[in-house]
C-alpha distance (Angstrom), angle and dihedral (degrees) to the residues before:
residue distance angle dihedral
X1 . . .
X2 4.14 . .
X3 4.23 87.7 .
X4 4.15 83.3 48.0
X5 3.72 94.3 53.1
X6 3.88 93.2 34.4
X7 4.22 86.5 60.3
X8 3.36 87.6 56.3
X9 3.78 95.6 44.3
X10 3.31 102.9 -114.8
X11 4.18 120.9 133.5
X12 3.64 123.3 -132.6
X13 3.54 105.8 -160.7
X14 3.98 100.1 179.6
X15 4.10 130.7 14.6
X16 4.18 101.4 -173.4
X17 3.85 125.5 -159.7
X18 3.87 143.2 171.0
X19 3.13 123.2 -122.7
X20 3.86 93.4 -167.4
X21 3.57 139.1 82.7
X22 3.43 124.6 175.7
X23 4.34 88.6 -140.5
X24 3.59 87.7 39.2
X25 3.60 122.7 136.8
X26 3.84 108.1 -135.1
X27 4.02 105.7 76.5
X28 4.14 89.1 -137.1
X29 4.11 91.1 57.3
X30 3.73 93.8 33.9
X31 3.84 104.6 111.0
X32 3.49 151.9 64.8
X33 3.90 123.2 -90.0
X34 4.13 144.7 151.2
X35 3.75 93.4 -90.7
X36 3.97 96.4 60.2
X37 4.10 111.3 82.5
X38 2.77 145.8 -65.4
X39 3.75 81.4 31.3
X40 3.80 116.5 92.0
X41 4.04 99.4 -134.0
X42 3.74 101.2 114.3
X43 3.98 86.8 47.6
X44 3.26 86.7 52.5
X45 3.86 97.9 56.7
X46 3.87 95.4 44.8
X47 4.16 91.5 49.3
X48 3.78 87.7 48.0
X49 3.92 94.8 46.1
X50 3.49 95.6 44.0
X51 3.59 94.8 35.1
X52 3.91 91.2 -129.7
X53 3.73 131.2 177.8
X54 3.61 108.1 -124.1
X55 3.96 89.4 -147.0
X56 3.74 84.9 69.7
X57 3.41 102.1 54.2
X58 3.40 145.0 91.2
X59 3.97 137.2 -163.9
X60 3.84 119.4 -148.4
X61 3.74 108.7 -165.5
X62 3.66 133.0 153.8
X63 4.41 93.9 -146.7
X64 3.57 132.8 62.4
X65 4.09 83.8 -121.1
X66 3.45 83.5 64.7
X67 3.93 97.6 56.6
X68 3.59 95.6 35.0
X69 3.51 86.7 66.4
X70 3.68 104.4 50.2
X71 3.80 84.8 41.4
X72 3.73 94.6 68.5
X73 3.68 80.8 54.2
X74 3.97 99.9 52.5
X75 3.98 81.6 -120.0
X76 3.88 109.7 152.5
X77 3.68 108.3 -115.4
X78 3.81 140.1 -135.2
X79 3.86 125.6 -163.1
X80 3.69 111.6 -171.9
X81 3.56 125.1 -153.7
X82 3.97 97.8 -135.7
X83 3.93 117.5 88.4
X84 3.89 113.8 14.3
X85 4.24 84.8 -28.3
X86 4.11 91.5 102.9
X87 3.97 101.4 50.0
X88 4.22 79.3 38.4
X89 3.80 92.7 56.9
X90 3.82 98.2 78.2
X91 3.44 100.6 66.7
X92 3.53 94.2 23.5
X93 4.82 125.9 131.1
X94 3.46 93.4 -165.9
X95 4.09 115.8 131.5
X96 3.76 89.3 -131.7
X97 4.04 139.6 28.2
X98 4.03 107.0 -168.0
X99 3.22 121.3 166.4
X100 3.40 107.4 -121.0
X101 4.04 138.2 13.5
X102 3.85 88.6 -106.2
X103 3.64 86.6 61.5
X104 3.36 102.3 42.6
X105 3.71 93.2 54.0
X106 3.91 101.6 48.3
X107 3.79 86.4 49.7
X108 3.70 86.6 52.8
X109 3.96 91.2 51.5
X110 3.48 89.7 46.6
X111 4.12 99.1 53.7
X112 3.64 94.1 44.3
């Protein structure tokens, strides 16, 4: 994904996961916590660090976890239709539903 968007010269400046899971299997990871969607913890971290505005940003996801937590932010919000994104889509708040992450990042450029 980060060599995709670099070809087309665009920077990704974070790429956030959880490590836990409150079913997981590994006894350190296995639990629930304020980074794991649809809570907004890891968005939390990268807007402090970064000191970001959260009117300027925008979440591309392809799960209604995803934009439930960059909606309790006021984050716009992309669903894309790759991965689970399409059978997400029906029930889906976010602002936008692009196809792809391509998409949803040049119409992101071109809004702001």
């Amino acid at each position: 994904m980060l060599g995709s968007m670099q070809s087309y010269r665009i920077k990704i400046t974070d790429v956030l996961y959880c490590p836990h899971h409150p079913e997981g299997t590994v006894a350190a990871y296995k639990k629930s916590c304020q980074c794991r969607k649809p809570e907004s913890g890891l968005l939390l971290k990268v807007i402090k660090q970064h000191s970001y505005n959260c009117n300027h940003l925008a979440l591309i996801g392809d799960k209604n976890s995803d934009i439930e937590a960059a909606r309790k932010l006021g984050i716009k919000i992309y669903l894309v239709e790759t991965g689970y994104g399409k059978s997400e889509k029906i029930n889906t708040k976010a602002d936008y539903v692009v196809t792809d992450l391509k998409v949803a990042v040049y119409h992101k450029l071109r809004i702001t």
